[in-house]
N, C-alpha and C positions, 0 to 999 in steps of 0.2 A: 536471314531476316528474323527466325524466332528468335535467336538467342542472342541478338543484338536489343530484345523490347524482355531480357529477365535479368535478375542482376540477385547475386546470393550475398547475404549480408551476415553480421556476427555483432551484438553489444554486451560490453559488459557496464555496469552500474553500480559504482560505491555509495554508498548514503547516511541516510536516520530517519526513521522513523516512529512517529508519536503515536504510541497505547492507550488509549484510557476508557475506563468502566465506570460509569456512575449508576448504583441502585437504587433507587427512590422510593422507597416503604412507604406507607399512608402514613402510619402511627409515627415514625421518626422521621430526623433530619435524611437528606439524602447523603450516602455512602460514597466516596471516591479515589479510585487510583489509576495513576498515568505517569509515563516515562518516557523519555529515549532510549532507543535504542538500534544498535547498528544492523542496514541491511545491503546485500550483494545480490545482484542478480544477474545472471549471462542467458544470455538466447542465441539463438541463427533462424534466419527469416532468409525468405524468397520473396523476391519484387516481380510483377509482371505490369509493365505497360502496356497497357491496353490500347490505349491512342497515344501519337505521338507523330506532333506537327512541329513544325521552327517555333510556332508563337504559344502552343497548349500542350498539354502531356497531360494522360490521365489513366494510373496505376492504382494496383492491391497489392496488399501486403499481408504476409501470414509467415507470424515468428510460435516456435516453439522456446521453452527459458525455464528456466529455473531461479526460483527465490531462496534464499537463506537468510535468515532472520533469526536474530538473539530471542531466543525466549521471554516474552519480558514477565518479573513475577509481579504478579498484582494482590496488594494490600489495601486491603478499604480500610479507607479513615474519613470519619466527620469532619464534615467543611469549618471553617472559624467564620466567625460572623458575631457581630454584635447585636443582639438585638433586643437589649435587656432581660432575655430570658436566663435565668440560672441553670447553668448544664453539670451534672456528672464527667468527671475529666473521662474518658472512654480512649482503650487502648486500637491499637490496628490490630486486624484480622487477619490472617493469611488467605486467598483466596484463589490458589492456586498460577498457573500461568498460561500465557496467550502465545499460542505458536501458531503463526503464521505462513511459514516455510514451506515450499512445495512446489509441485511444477504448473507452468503457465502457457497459456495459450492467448494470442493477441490476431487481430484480424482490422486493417484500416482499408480506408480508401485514399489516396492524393492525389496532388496536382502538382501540374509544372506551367510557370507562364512566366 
């Protein structure tokens, strides 16, 4: 009867997703960089039904996983915008990069009806 209400599960996840930093200094324009970039992520989880009638069912879930994600580099650049004000052409900055990557931990509740 226990081991008919647990059920071991496994996902994996191909994707993209989107970076971006905006700095907003008092004295200047606000500062911006953002990108895509590709992310993967695999877990294994344990399901337990907790109730579990013909018409309702009501389960927890708890995955361990791992994320990988491209490093994304981020470069502040001033926004374009017109607003009759006269700007200095100003170059991008290097501003190091965003890692992401590491291991996860997830914890839900569901339902079956």
């Amino acid at each position: 009867e226990i081991l008919r209400r647990l059920a071991a599960t496994a996902r994996l996840d191909v994707g993209a997703a989107h970076t971006s930093l905006t700095l907003s200094p008092v004295s200047s324009d606000p500062l911006t960089s953002g990108r895509w970039e590709p992310v993967v992520t695999a877990a294994i989880g344990l399901d337990v039904l907790a109730i579990d009638t013909p018409r309702f069912g009501l389960g927890v879930r708890a995955e361990l996983g791992y994320v990988e994600a491209a490093a994304a580099p981020m470069s502040l650049k001033t926004q374009d915008g017109d607003d009759g004000t006269l700007r200095l052409p100003a170059t991008m900055a290097p501003f190091g990069h965003l890692d992401v990557s590491g291991p996860t931990f997830a914890f839900g509740v569901y339902t079956l009806f």
